[in-house]
N, C-alpha and C positions, 0 to 999 in steps of 0.2 A: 863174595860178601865181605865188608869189613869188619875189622873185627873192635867190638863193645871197651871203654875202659873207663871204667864206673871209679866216681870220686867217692873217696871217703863216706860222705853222708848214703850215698845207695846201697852200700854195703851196710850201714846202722838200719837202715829204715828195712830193708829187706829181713832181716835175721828178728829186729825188735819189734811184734806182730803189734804192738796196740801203738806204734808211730804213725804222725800223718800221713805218708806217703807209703805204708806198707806195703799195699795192695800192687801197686803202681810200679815200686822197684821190687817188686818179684816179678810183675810180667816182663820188666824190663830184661830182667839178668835169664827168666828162663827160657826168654825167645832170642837168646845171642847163641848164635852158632860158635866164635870164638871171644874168650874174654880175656882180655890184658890186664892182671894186677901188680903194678909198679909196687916195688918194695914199698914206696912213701905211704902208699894206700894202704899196704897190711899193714905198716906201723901204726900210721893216723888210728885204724881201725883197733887194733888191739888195743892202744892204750885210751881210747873214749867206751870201748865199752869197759875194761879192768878200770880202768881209774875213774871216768866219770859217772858210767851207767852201773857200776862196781855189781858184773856179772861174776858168778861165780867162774872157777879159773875152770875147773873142769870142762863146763859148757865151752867157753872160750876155747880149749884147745879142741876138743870137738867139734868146733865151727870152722877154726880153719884148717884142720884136718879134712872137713870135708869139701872146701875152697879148692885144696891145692890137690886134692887127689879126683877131684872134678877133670874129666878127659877133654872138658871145652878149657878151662884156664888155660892162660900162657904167664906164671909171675914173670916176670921181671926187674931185673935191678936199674935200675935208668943209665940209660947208653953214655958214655963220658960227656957228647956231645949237649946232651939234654939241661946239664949241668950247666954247662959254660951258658946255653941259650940261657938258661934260668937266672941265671946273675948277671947275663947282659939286661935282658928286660927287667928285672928288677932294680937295675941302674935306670932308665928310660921309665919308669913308671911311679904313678904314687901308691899304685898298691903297695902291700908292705910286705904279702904274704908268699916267702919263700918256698913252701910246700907245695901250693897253686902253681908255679911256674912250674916247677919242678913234674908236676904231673900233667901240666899243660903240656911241656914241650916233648913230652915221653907221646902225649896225645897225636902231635906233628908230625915226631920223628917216624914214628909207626903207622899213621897212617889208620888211625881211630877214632871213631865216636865217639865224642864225649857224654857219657851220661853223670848229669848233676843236678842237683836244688842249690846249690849255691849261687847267685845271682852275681855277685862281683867278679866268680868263675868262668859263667857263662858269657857274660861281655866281653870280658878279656880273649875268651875262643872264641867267640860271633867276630870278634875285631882279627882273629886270627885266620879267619875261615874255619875253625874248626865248624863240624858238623856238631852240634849237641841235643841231645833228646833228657827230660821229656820233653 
């Protein structure tokens, strides 16, 4: 089975229970036999809920303490290769958003699902072949 690599937004909606999609990126992450979080994804993550959804810090280290000591995780820091892909297609595109490529191409290189509610995300992996759910 492949293994799951949940963007930014399914980790908010998953942890923040009265989000839209709460419901949905919990089943998503609890039926992933292995999950890939690319460093970009716990940073994105940490700093929309400390600084936009301004969770308290405690909870926060609580949350991803329980992320990374989770025995399905695999973090990751994105492979050198992931980069270079990321600011090739970012030359090649009008998206703007370097953190998307960046997590796209960790998507590629590994050999992952993408799961996301981003929609400019998901095109850009549909146009990739990436696989994405929901």
């Amino acid at each position: 089975m492949r293994p799951l690599l949940p963007d930014t937004n399914v980790l908010v909606y998953e942890t923040v229970e009265d989000s839209p999609h709460h419901e949905e990126a919990s089943e998503i992450m609890d039926s992933a036999k292995v999950i890939i979080i690319p460093s970009m994804v716990l940073h994105e993550y940490m700093w929309v809920m400390i600084r936009r959804l301004k969770v308290p810090l405690d909870f926060m280290l609580e949350k991803v303490d329980e992320y990374l000591s989770d025995r399905r995780i695999r973090y990751v820091v994105e492979p050198p290769n992931a980069v270079l892909d990321a600011l090739e297609w970012l030359r090649t595109s009008s998206a703007r958003n370097l953190n998307d490529f960046l997590i796209l191409s960790t998507a590629v290189r590994l050999d992952a699902i993408l799961a996301t509610y981003d929609e400019g995300l998901r095109r850009l992996a549909e146009r990739m072949g990436v696989e994405v759910v929901p």
